[in-house]
C-alpha positions as CSV (number, residue, x, y, z in Angstrom):
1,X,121.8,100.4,67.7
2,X,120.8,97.2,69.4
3,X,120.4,97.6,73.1
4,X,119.6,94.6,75.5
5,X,117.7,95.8,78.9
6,X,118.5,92.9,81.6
7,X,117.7,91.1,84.0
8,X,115.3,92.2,86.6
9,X,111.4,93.9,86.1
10,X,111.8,96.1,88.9
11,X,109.3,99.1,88.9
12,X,108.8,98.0,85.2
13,X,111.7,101.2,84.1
14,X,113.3,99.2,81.7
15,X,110.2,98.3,79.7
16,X,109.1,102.0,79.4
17,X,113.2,102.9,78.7
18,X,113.3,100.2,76.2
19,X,110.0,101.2,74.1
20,X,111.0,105.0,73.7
21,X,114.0,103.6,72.4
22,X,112.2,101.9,69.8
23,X,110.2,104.8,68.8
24,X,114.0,106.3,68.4
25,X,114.5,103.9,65.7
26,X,116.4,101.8,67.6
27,X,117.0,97.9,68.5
28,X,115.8,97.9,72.2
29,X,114.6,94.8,73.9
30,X,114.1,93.6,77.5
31,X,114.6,90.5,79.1
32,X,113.5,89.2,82.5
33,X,115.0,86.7,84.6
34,X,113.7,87.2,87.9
35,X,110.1,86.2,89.5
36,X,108.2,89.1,88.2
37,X,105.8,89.2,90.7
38,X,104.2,92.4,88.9
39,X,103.8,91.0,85.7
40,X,105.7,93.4,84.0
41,X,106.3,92.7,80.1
42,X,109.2,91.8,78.8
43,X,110.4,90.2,75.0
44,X,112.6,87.8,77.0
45,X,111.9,86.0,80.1
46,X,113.8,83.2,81.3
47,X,111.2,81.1,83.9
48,X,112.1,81.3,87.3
49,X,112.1,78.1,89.6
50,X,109.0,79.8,91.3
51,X,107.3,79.2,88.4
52,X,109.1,75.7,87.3
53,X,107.3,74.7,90.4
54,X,104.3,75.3,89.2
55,X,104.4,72.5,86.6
56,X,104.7,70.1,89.3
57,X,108.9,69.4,88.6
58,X,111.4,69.0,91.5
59,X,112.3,72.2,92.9
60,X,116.2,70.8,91.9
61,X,115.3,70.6,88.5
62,X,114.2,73.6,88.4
63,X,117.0,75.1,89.2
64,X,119.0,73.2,87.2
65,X,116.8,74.4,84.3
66,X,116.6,77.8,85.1
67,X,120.7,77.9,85.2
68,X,121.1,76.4,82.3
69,X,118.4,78.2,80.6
70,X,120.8,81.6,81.6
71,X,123.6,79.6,80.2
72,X,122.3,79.3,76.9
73,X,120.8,82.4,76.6
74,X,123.8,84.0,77.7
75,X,125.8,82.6,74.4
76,X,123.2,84.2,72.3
77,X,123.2,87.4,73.2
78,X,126.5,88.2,74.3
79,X,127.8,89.3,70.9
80,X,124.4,90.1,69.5
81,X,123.7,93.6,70.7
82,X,125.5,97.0,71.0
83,X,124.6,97.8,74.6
84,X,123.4,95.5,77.7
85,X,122.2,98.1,80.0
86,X,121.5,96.1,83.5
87,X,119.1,97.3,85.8
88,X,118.5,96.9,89.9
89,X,122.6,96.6,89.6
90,X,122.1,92.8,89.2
91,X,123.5,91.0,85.6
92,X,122.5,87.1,84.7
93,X,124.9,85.2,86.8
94,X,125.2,87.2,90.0
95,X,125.1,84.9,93.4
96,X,126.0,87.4,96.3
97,X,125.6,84.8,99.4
98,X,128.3,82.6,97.6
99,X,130.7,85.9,97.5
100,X,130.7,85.8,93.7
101,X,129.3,88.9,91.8
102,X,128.2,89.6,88.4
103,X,130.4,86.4,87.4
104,X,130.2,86.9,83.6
105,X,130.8,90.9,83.2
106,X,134.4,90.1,81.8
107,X,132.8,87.7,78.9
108,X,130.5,89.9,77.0
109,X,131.7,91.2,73.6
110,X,134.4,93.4,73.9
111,X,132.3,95.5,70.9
112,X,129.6,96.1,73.1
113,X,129.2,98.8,76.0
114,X,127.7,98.2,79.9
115,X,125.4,100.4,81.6
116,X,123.7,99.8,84.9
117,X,120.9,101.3,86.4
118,X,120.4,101.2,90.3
119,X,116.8,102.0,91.5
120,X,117.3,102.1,95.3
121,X,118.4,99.1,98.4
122,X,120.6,97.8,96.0
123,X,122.9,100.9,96.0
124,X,121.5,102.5,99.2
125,X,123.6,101.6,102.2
126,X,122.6,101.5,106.4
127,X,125.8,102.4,107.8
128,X,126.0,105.7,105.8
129,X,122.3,106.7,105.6
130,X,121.9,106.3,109.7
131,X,124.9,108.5,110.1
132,X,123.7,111.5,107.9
133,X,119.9,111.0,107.2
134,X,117.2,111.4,109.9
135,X,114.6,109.5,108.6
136,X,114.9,106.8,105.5
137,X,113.9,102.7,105.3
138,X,117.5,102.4,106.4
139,X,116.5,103.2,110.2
140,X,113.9,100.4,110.3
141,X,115.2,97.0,111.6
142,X,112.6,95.5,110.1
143,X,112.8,96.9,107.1
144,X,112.9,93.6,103.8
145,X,113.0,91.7,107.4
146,X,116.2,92.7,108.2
147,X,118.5,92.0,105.3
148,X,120.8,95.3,105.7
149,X,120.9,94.9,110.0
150,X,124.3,92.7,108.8
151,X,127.1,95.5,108.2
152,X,128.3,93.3,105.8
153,X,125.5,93.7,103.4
154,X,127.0,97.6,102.9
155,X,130.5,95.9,102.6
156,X,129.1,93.8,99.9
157,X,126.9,96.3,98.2
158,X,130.6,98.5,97.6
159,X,132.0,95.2,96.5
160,X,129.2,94.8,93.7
161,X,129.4,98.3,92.8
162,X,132.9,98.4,92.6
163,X,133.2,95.1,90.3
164,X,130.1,97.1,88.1
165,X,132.8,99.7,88.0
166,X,134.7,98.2,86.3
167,X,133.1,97.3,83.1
168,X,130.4,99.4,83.7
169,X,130.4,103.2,80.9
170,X,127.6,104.9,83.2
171,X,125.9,104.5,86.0
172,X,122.3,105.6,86.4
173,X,120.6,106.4,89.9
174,X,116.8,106.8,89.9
175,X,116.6,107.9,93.2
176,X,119.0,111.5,94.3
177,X,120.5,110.0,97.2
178,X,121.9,107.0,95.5
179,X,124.3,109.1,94.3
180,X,126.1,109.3,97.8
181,X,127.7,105.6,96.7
182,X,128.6,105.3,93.0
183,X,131.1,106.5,91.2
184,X,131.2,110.2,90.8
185,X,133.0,110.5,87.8
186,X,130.5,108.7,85.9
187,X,127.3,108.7,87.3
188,X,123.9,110.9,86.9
189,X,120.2,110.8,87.8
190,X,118.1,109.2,85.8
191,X,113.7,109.9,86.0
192,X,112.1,107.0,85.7
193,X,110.3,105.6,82.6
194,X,107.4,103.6,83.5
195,X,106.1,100.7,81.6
196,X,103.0,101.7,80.5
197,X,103.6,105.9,80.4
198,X,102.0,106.6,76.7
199,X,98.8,104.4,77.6
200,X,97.5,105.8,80.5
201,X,95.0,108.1,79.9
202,X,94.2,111.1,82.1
203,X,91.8,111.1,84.5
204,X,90.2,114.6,85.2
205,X,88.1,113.7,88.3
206,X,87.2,116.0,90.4
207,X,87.2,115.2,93.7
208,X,84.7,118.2,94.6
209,X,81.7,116.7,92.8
210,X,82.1,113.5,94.8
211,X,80.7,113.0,98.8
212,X,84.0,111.7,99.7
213,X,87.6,111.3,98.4
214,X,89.2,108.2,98.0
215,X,92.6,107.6,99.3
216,X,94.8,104.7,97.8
217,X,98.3,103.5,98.9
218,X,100.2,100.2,97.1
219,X,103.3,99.6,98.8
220,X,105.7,96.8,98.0
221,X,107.7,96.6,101.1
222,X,105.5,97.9,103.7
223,X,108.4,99.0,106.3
224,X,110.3,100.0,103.5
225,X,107.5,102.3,101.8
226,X,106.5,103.9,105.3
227,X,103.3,102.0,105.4
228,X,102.8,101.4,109.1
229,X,103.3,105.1,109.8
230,X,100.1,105.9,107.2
231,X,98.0,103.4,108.6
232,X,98.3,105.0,112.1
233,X,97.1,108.0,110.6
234,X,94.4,106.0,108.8
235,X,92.6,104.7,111.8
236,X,93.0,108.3,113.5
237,X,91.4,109.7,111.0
238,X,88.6,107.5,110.4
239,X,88.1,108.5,114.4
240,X,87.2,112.4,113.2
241,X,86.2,111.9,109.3
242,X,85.0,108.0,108.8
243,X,82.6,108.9,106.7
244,X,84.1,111.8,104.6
245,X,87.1,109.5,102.9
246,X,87.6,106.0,101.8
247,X,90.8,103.7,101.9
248,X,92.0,101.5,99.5
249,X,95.4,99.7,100.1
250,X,96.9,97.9,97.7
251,X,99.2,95.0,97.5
252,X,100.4,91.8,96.3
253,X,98.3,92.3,92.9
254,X,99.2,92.3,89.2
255,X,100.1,95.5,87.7
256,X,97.9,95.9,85.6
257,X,94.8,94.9,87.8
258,X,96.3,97.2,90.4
259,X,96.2,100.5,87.2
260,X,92.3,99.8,86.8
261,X,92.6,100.6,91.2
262,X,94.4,103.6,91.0
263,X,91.5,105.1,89.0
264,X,89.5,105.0,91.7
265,X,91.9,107.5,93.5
266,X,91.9,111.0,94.1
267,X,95.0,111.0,96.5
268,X,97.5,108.5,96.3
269,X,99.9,108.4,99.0
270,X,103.3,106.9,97.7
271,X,106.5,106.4,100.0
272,X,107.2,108.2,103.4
273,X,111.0,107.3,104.0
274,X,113.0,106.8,101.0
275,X,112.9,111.3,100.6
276,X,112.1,110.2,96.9
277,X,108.9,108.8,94.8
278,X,108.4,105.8,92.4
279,X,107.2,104.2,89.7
280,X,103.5,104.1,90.9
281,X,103.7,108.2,91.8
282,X,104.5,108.7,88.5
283,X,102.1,106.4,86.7
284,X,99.6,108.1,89.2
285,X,100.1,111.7,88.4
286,X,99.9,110.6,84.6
287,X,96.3,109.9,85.3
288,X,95.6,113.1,87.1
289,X,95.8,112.1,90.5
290,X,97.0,113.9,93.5
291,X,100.4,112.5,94.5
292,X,101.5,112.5,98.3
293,X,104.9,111.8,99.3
294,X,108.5,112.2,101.1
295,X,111.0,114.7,99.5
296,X,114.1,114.9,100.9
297,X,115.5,118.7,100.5
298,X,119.1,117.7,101.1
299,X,118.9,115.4,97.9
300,X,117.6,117.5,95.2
301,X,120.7,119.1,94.9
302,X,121.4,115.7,92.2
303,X,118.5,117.0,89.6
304,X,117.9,119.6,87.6
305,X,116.9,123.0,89.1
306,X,113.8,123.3,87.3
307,X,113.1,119.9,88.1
308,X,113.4,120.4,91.8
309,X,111.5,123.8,91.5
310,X,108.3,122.1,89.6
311,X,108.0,119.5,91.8
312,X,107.1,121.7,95.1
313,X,103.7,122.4,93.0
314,X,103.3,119.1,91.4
315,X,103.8,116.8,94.6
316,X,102.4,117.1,98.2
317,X,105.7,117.1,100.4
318,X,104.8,115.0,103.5
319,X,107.0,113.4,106.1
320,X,105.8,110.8,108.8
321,X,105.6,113.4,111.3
322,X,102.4,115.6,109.7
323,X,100.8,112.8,107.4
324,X,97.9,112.9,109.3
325,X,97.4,116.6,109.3
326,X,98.1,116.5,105.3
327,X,95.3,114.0,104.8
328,X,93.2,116.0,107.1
329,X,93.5,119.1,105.5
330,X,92.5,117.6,102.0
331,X,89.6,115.5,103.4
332,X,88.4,118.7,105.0
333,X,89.1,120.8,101.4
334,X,89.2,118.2,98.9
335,X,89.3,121.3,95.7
336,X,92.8,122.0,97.1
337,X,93.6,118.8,95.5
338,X,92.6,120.2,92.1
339,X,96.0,122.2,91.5
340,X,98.1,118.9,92.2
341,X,96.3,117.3,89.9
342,X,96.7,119.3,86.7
343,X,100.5,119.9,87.8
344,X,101.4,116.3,88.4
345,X,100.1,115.9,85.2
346,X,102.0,118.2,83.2
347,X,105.2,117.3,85.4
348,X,104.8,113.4,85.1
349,X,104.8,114.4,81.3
350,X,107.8,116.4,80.9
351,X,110.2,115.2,83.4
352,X,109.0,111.5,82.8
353,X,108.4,111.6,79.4
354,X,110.1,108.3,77.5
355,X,111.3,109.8,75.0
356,X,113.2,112.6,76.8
357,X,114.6,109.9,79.0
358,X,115.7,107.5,76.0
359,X,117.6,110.6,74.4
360,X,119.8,111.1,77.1
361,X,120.5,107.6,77.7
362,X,120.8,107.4,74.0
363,X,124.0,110.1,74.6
364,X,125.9,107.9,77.0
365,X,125.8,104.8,75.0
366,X,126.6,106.6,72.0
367,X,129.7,108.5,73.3
């Protein structure tokens, strides 16, 4: 089977998805065709003006390169592969502020099958998260500066959904609660792949041999990943315990530069709003570390049983109301962190293992 991963490198999923469906014995590539700030890999990738700019041409011409670039790549691959599966529920020639969504969906081969993936704010919507959710991004104003305050961003999101619908065989959510807004009779929750999953190594540090443990955070939307609320307790902390932890924060760094970071870790502290974690919990707990964040109860309810059961020993539940105290309590008894350790380990491993992942994909492009 030939299977086409497109367009966006958002939390690197579709690189990890798309290499443990090589290892299946399958066709499985990925292209990019956004900025990829991360760096993420990709066998495709289509230069974005960002970067046209860089070689000292017109930011017009960029554009007018980077379009055209999508048109001809378009033509080859329309026909050339069994499945597209998009991902951040975005396709090639999408331009939302124009009204005009996923504008070639009706032109790829009629042979070939659609999936779409959606990995959070671009299923999530304001209106209906404010009204049954206490805390999530969706009650920050400030939150990606403001882009969901409109109401008719949540008007447009069902519009794009509802066009994805469609065309679209399966939906995939990688967060629970974007279940609340896709189609129910065909969608499921998806664990992420990351990019790099079968190349980490573990790291069995041990946080008791050390005179203090270090504490890392990477957010990539600040408001969105509960960051101000961590810092707060950061600087109340270093009050009582300056010189019994240290603080990394991470941001605005390649991906793989920011990997070699995480190894200095013992906690890592991942989102505090969203009620779900990411990408960087899981590449985290794949090293050993000790993985700190959000769970919403009310959503687990979308994933497996066993899933939802591990995770309470392989995650440190913490909300923005008792952060501090969470962080306290481990700087003050730092072996407590051993037993999250070697459980986010073995839980990063089973529920996020590739291959696992690829099968069941695998079963709804197949069927």
């Amino acid at each position: 089977m030939k299977i086409l991963h497109l367009p966006t490198s958002t939390g690197g999923n579709s690189w990890g998805l798309s290499q443990a469906e090589r290892r299946l014995g399958h066709t499985s590539q990925v292209l990019i065709a956004d900025s990829n700030p991360y760096k993420y890999k990709a066998d495709i990738e289509i230069p974005f003006p960002t970067q046209l700019v860089g070689r000292n041409e017109p930011l017009s011409k960029s554009e007018i390169q980077y379009k055209l670039h999508k048109i001809r790549t378009f033509m080859k691959i329309r026909s050339r592969y069994d499945v597209f599966h998009f991902n951040f529920g975005r396709t090639l020639f999408d331009f939302p502020s124009l009204g005009i969504e996923h504008l070639e969906l009706p032109f790829y081969s009629n042979k070939s099958k659609i999936v779409v993936t959606y990995n959070g704010c671009d299923a999530r919507q304001k209106d209906w998260t404010i009204n049954h959710r206490s805390i999530s991004p969706c009650h920050h104003d400030n939150c990606y500066g403001g882009w969901c305050n409109d109401v008719s961003r949540d008007i447009q999101k069902r519009k794009r959904i509802a066009k994805f619908a469609k065309y679209a065989k399966h939906f995939f959510a990688l967060n629970p609660d974007l279940l609340h807004f896709l189609p129910e009779e065909k969608s499921s929750f998806m664990p992420y792949t990351i990019h790099n999953q079968g190349l980490i190594d573990n790291n069995k540090n041990n946080p008791v041999d050390k005179d203090k443990i270090t504490i890392v955070h990477a957010p990539t939307e600040p408001v969105a990943k509960g960051t101000p609320y961590l810092l707060k307790a950061i600087e109340s902390l270093k009050e009582k315990h300056n010189n019994s932890f240290d603080f990394i924060l991470i941001q605005n760094m390649p991906h793989e530069e920011a990997m070699r970071m995480y190894q200095k870790a013992d906690l890592i502290i991942d989102q505090l709003l969203a009620g779900w974690y990411g990408a960087f919990a899981i590449e985290a707990m794949s090293m050993g570390k000790a993985v700190a964040s959000f769970i919403r109860e009310e959503d687990l309810v979308y994933i497996p049983d066993k899933m939802a059961d591990d995770l309470k020993n392989s995650m440190i539940n913490v909300s923005i109301d008792n952060i501090e105290s969470n962080i306290e309590y481990f700087i003050e008894d730092p072996d407590s962190l051993k037993s999250y350790m070697k459980n986010g380990h073995k839980y990063a491993n089973n529920w996020h293992d590739p291959i696992k992942i690829a099968r069941e994909a695998l079963t709804y492009y197949q069927t």
